[in-house]
C-alpha positions in Angstrom: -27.1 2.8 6.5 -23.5 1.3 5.6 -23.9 1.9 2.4 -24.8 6.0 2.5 -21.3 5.8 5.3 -19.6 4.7 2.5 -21.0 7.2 -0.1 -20.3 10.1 2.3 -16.9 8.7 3.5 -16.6 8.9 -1.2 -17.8 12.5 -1.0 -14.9 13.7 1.8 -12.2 11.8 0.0 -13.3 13.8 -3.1 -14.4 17.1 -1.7 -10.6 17.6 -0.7 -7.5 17.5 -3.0 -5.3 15.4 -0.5 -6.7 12.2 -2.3 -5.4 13.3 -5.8 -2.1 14.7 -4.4 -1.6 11.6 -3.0 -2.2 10.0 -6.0 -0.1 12.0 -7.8 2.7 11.8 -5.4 2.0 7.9 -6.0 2.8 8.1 -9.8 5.3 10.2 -9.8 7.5 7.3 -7.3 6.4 4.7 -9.8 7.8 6.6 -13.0 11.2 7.8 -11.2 11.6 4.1 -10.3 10.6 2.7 -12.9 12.5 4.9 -15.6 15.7 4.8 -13.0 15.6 0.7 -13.2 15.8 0.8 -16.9 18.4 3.4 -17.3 20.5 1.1 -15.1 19.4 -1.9 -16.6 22.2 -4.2 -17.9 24.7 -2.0 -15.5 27.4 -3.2 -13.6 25.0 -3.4 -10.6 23.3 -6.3 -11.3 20.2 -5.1 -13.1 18.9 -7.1 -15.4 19.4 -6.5 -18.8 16.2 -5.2 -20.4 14.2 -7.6 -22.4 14.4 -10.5 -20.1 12.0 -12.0 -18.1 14.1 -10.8 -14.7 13.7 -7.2 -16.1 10.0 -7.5 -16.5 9.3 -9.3 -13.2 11.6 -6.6 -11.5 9.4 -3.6 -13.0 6.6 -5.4 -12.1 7.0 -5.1 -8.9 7.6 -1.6 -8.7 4.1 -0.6 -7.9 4.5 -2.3 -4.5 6.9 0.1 -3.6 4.6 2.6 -3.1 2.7 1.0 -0.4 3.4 3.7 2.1 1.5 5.9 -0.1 -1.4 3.7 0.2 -0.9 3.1 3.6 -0.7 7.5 4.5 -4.3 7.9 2.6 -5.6 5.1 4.5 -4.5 6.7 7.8 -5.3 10.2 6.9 -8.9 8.9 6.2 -8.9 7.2 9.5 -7.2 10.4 11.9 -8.7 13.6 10.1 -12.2 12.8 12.0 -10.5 13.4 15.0 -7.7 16.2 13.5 -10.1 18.2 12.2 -12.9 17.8 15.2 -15.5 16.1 13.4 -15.3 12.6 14.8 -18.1 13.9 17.4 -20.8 14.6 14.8 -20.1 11.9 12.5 -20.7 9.2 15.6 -24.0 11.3 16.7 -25.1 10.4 13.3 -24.0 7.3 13.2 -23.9 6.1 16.9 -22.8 2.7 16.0 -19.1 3.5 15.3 -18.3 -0.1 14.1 -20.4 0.7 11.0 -18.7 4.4 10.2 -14.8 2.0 10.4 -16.5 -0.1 8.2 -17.8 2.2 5.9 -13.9 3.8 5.9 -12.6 0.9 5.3 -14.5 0.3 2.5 -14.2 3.3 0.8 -10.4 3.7 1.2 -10.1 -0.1 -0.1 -11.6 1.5 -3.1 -9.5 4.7 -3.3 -6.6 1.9 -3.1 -7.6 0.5 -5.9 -7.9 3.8 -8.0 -4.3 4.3 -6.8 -3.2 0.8 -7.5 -4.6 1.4 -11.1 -3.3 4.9 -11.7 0.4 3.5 -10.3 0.2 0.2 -12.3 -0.8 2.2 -15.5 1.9 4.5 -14.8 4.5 1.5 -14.4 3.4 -0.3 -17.6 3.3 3.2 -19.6 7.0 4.2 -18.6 8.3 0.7 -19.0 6.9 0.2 -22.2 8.4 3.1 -23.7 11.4 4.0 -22.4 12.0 -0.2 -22.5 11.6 -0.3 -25.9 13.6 2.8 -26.6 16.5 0.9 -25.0 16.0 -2.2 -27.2 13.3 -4.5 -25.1 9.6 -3.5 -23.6 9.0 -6.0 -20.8 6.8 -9.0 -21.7 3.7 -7.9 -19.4 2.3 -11.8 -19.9 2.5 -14.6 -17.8 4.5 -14.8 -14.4 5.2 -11.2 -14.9 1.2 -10.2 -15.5 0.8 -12.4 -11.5 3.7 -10.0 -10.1 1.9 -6.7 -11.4 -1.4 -8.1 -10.5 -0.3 -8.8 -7.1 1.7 -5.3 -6.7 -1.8 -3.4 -7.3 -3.5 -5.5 -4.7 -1.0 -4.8 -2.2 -1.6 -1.4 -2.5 -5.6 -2.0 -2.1 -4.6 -4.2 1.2 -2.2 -1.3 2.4 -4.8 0.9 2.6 -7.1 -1.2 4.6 -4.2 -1.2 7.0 -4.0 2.4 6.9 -7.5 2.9 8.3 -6.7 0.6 11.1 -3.6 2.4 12.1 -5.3 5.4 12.3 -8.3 4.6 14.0 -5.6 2.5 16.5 -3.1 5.4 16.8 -6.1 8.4 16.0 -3.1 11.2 16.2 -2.8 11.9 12.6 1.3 12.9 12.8 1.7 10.0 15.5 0.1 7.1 12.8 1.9 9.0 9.9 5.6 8.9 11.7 5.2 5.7 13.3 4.6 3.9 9.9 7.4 5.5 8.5 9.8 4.5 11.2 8.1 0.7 11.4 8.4 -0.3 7.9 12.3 2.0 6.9 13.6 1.1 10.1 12.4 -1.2 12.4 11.5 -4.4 9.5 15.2 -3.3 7.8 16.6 -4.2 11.6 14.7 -7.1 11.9 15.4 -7.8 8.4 19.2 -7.8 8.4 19.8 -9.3 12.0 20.5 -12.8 11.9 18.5 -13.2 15.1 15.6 -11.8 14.0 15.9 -12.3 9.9 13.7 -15.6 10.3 10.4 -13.6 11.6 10.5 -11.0 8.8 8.6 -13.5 6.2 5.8 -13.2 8.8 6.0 -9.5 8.8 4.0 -7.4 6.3 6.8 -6.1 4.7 8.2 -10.2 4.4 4.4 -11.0 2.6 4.9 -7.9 0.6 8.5 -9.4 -0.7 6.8 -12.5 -1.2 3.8 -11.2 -2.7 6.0 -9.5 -5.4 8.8 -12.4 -5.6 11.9 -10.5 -7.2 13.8 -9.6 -4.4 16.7 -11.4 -2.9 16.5 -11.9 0.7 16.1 -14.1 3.8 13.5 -17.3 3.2 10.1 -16.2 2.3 6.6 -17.3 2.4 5.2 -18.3 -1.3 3.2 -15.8 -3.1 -0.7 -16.8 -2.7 1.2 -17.3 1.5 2.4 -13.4 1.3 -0.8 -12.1 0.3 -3.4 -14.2 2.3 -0.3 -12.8 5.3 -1.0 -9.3 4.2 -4.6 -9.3 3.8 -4.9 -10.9 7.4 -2.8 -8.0 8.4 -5.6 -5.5 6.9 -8.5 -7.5 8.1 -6.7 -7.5 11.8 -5.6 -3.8 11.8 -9.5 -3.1 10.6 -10.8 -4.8 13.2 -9.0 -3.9 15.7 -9.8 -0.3 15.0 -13.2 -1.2 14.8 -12.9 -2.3 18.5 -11.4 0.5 20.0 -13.3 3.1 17.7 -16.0 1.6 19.7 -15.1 1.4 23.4 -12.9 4.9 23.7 -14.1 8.3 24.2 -13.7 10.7 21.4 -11.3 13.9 22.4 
């Protein structure tokens, strides 16, 4: 049964073009980053000149910034059952709602990882090129491979944690908004006030820093920390979806 969820959950991410815009939308942020870091490398700014191993760790890590891309497909996937009215007749035929979360879940985690791939390809493709037009490619070996590596897989996690946003929130503009105001506003505060700056390495946007380990910033968790931090944050946000998927009353 959870396995034909997750095939039809695969068919209504494909039978709509929302997927593929997004995953557009996801590329085109990781080649405008990645081609405006290497313009400005060896600037006045502080970017890193190109050709050094700070460069390449820096563009690394530029797949991670589109997270909240992830994060909006796994929510949309979530909330359009209940936008679009068909919440009622996917649970008839599958009464136990924990499996149809599930099934989301997985599917989505897999539509992350297309996007991770497409956005990680896109990063490495840009980089390399324009990089090496300007006199260094980055050096996509060692420590700066881990960095890239871990970049994709935050956007596979992300969209775990998109699912459980939506199926906690279930009002598609709500979930949408709300993550947009949690992770530009209300980690920046938390981020930047001194009160409150410790806390943010246990935050998903502080695992994500950590995860990706090129940014300056208040103390942060280790790498393999970050992303065990950020995958507990998925597993919890599924679950909890799961849970109240199960006990409320579809409107």
């Amino acid at each position: 049964m959870t396995a034909r969820l997750v095939r039809a959950e695969w068919t209504k991410l494909t039978s709509t073009r929302v997927g593929l815009w997004l995953v557009l939308v996801g590329c085109l942020m990781a080649g405008g980053f990645t081609a405006l870091f290497t313009g400005l490398a060896g600037a006045e700014n502080g970017t890193p000149a190109v050709g050094t191993e700070a460069f390449s760790q820096l563009i690394a890590a530029i797949p991670a910034q589109v997270t909240i891309i992830s994060l909006v497909l796994g929510v949309i996937g979530m909330t359009q059952e209940y936008r679009h009215r068909t919440a009622t007749p996917t649970f008839l035929v599958a009464p136990r709602r924990g499996r149809v979360v599930l099934a989301k879940v997985v599917a989505y985690a897999v539509a992350g990882a297309v996007l991770a791939v497409a956005v990680v390809a896109t990063t490495v493709v840009v980089a390399s090129v324009y990089g090496a037009a300007r006199g260094g490619a980055p050096d996509w070996s060692g420590d700066t491979l881990g960095v890239l590596l871990r970049s994709g897989l935050a956007l596979v996690v992300y969209a775990v944690i998109g699912v459980g946003v939506g199926a906690l929130v279930r009002n598609q503009v709500a979930a949408v908004v709300g993550s947009l105001v949690y992770l530009f506003v209300v980690e920046s505060i938390l981020r930047s006030v001194p009160a409150t700056s410790g806390a943010y390495k246990f935050l998903p946007g502080g695992a994500l820093e950590a995860m990706t380990a090129t940014f300056e910033g208040p103390d942060l968790l280790t790498a393999w920390q970050g992303g065990l931090l950020l995958l507990g944050y998925g597993l919890l946000a599924a679950v909890l979806g799961t849970l109240l998927a199960v006990r409320r009353d579809v409107v």
